[in-house]
TORLOPA-686064 format. One record per residue (C-alpha): residue number from 0; residue in three letters; chain; x negated, y, z. Coordinates in Angstrom, 1 decimal, m for minus. Each point is the difference from the previous one (the first is absolute). Example, Ala and Ser with C-alpha at 12.3 -4.5 7.8 and 13.67 -1.06 7.14 Angstrom:
2
{0,'Ala','A',{m12.3,m4.5,7.8}}
{1,'Ser','A',{m1.4,3.4,m0.7}}
***
This chain:
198
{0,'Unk','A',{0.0,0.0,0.0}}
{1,'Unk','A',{m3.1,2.2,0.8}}
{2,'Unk','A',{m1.4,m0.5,m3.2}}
{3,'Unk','A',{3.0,1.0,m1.9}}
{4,'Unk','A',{1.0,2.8,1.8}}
{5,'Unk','A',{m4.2,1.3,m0.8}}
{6,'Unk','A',{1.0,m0.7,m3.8}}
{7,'Unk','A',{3.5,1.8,0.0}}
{8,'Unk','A',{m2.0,3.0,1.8}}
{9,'Unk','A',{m2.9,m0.1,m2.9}}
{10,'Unk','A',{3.0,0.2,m2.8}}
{11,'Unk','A',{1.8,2.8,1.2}}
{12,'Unk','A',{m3.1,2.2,0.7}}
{13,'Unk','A',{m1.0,m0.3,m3.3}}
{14,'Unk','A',{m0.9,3.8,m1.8}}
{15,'Unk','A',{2.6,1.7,m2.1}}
{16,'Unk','A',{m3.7,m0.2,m2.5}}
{17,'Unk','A',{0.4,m3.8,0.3}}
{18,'Unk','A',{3.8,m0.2,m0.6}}
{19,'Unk','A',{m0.6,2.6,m3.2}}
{20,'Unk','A',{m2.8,m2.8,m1.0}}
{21,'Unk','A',{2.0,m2.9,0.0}}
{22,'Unk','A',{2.9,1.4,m2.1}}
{23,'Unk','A',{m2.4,1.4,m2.4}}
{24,'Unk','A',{m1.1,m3.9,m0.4}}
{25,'Unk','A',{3.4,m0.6,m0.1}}
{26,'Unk','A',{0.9,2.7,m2.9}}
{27,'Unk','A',{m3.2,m1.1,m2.1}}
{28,'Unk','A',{1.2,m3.5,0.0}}
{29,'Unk','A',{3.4,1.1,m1.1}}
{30,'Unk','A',{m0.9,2.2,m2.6}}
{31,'Unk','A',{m2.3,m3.0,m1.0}}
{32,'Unk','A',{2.6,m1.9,m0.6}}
{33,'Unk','A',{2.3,2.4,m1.5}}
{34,'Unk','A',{m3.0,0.4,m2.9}}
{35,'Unk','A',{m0.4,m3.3,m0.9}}
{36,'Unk','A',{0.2,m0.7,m3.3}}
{37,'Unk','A',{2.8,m1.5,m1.7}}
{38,'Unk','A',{m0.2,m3.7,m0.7}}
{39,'Unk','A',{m0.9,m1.6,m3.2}}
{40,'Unk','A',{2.9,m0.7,m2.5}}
{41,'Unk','A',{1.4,m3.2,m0.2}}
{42,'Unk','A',{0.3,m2.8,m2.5}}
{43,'Unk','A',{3.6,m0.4,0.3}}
{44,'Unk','A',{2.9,1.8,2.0}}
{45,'Unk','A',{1.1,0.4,3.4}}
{46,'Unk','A',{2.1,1.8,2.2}}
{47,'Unk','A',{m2.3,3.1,m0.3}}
{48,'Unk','A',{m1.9,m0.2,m3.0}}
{49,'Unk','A',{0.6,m0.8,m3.6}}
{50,'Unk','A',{m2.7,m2.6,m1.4}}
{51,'Unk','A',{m2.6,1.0,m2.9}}
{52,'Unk','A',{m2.0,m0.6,m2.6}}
{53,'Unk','A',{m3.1,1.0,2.4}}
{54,'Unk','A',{1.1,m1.8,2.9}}
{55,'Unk','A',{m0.3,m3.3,m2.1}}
{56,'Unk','A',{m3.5,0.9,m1.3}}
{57,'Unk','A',{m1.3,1.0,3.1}}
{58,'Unk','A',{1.4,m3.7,2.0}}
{59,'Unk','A',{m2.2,m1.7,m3.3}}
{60,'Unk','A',{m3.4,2.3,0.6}}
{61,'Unk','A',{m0.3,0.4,3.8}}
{62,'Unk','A',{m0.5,m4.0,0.4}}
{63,'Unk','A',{m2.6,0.7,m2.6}}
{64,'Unk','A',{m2.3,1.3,2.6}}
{65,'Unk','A',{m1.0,3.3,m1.8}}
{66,'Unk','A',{1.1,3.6,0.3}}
{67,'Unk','A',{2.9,0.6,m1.4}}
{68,'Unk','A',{1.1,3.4,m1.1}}
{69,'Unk','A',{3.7,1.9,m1.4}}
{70,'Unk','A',{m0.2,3.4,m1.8}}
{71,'Unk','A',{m0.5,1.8,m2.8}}
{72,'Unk','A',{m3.4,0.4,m2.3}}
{73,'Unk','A',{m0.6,3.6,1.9}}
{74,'Unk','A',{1.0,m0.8,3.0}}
{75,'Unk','A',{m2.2,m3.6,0.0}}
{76,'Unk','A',{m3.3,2.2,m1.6}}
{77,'Unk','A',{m0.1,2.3,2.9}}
{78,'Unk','A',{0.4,m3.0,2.3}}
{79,'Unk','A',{m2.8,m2.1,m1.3}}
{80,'Unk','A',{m2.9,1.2,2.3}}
{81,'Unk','A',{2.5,m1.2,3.1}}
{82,'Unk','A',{0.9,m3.3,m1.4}}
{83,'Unk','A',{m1.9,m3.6,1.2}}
{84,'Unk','A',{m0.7,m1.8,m3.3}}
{85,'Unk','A',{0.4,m2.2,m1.5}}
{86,'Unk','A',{3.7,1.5,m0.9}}
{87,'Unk','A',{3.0,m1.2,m2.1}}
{88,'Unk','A',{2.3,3.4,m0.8}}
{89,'Unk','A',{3.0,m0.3,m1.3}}
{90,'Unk','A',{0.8,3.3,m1.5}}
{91,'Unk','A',{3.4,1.5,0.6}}
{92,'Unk','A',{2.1,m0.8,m3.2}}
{93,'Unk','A',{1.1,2.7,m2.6}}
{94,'Unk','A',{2.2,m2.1,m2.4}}
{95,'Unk','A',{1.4,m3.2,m0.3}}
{96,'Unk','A',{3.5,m1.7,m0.7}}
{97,'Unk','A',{3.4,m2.0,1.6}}
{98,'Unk','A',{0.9,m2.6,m1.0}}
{99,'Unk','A',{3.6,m0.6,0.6}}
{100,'Unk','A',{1.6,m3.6,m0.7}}
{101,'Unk','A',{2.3,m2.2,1.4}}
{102,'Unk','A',{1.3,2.5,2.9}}
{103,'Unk','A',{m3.8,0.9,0.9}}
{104,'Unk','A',{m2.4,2.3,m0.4}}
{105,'Unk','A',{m3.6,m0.3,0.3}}
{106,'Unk','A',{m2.8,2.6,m0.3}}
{107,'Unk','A',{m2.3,0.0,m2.0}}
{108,'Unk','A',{m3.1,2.4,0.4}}
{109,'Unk','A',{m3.1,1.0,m2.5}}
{110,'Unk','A',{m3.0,m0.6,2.1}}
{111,'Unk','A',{m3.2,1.0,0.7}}
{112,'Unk','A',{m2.3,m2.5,2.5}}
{113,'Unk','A',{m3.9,0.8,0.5}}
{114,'Unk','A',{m2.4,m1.9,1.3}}
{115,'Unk','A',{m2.8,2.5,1.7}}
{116,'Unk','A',{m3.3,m0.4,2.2}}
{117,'Unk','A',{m2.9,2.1,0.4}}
{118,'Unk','A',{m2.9,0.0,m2.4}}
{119,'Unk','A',{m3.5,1.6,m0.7}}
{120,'Unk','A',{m0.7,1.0,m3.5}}
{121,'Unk','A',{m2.6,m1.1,m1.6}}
{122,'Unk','A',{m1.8,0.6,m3.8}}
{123,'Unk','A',{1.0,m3.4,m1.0}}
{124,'Unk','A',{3.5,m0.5,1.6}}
{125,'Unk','A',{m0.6,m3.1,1.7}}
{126,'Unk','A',{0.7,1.2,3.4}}
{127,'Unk','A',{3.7,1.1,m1.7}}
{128,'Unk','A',{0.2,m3.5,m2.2}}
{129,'Unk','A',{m0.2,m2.1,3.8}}
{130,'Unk','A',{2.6,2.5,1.3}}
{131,'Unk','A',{2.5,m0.2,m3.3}}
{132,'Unk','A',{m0.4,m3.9,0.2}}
{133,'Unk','A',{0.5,m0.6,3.7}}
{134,'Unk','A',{3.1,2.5,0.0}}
{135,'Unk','A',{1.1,m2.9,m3.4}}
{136,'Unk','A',{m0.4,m2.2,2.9}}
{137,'Unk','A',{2.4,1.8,2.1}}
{138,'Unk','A',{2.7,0.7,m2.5}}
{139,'Unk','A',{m0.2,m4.2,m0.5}}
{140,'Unk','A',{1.0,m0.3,3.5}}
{141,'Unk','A',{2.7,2.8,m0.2}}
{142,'Unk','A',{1.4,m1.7,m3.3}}
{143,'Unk','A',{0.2,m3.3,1.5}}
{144,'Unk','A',{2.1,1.7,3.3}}
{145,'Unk','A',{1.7,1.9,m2.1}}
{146,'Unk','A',{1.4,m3.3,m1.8}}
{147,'Unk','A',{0.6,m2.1,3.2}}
{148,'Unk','A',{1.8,2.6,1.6}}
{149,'Unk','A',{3.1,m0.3,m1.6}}
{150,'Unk','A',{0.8,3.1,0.5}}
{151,'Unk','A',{m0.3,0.9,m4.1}}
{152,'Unk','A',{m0.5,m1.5,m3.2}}
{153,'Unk','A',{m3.0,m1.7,m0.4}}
{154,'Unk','A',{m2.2,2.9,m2.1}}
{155,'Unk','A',{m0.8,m0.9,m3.4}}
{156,'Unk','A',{m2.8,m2.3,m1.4}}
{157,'Unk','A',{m2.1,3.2,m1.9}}
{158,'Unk','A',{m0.3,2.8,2.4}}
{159,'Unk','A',{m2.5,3.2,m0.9}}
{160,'Unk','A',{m2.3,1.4,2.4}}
{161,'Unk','A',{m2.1,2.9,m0.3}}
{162,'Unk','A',{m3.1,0.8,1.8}}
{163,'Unk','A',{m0.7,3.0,2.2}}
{164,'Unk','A',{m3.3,1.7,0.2}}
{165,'Unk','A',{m0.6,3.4,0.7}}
{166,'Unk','A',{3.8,1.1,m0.4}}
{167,'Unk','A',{0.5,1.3,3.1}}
{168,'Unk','A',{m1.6,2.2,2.8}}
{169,'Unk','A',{m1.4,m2.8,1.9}}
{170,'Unk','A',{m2.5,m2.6,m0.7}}
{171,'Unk','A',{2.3,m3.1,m0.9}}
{172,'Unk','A',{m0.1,m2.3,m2.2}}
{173,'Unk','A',{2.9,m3.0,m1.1}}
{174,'Unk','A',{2.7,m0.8,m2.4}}
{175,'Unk','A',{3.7,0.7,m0.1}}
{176,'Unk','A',{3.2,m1.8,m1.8}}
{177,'Unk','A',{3.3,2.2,m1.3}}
{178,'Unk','A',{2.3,m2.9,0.2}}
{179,'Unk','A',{3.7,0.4,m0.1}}
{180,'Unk','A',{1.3,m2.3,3.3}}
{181,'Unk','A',{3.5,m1.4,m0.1}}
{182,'Unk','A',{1.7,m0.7,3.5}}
{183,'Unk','A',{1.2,m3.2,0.2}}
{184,'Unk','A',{2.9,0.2,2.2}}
{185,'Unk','A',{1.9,3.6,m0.7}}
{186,'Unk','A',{2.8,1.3,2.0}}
{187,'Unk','A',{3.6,m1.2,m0.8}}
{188,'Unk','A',{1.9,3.0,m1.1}}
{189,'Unk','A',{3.5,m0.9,2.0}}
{190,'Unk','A',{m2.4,1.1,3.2}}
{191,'Unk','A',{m0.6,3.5,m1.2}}
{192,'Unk','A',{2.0,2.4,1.2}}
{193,'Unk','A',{2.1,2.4,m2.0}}
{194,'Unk','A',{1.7,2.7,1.5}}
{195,'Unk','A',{3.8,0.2,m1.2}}
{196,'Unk','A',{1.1,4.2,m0.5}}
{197,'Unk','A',{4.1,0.0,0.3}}
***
């Protein structure tokens, strides 16, 4: 009972300084939490969040083990000196087409995927050749999760690449494919809501 009674003296003599402290710990950690940032998007709807393109792509790369990265060709080259490599980006789509049949429609996106590490250059491009092949290597691997994903067609047998060397501010080297990806499993029109006007 002693001891207690010492501890319940010891809280309530603590400074106005001390109680001003601990709610300023307490107001950091809230405004921490209110400036969280928003979670990725998702690969299919929920309650809160309507399933994308870019949710399904990012569930195939993360297992992938690389960086994986969502924007557009500006915003991604002012990036590139923050990024871990090596990096698959998928680069936010401009164009594309639905496809509507049998009461669904599926999306169907132009893309642009690069493969990027870091790279020295040198007078006779070899460092640049072992960086363009092992990012080949890469886009193998992304190909063959792409497939057995399931999540879209299977990509076609001839896909074009193009290299990257010295196109953008940083020193990166790699490939990238502009294939047009066809989701597999659209959304059923009947679900979409359309407002009635009387």
């Amino acid at each position: 009972m002693k001891v207690e009674n010492e501890q319940q003296e010891l809280q309530e003599q603590e400074t106005p300084q001390e109680q001003e402290g601990q709610q300023g710990q307490e107001g950091q950690q809230e405004s921490q939490e209110q400036q969280a940032p928003p979670p990725a998007s998702v690969p299919f709807d929920d309650e809160s969040r309507l399933g994308t393109v870019e949710g399904k792509v990012r569930s195939i790369v993360e297992p992938l083990g690389v960086t994986y990265v969502y924007n557009d060709w500006t915003k991604v080259n002012v990036d590139f000196d923050k990024l871990e490599y090596p990096a698959i980006i998928f680069i936010q789509p401009a164009s594309g087409n639905f496809h509507v049949a049998n009461g669904t429609i599926k999306d169907q996106p132009d893309t642009q995927f690069a493969f990027m590490d870091k790279t020295v250059h040198d007078d006779e491009a070899v460092n640049e050749d072992c960086v363009v092949e092992r990012m080949k290597r890469l886009c193998y691997r992304f190909i063959r999760a792409f497939n057995e994903s399931r999540l879209f067609e299977p990509l076609p047998e001839d896909i074009p690449y193009r290299t990257v060397i010295d196109h953008l501010d940083q020193i990166v080297s790699g490939i990238i494919i502009t294939p047009r990806i066809k989701e597999k499993k659209g959304v059923l029109l009947c679900n979409i809501d359309i407002p009635h006007h009387e």
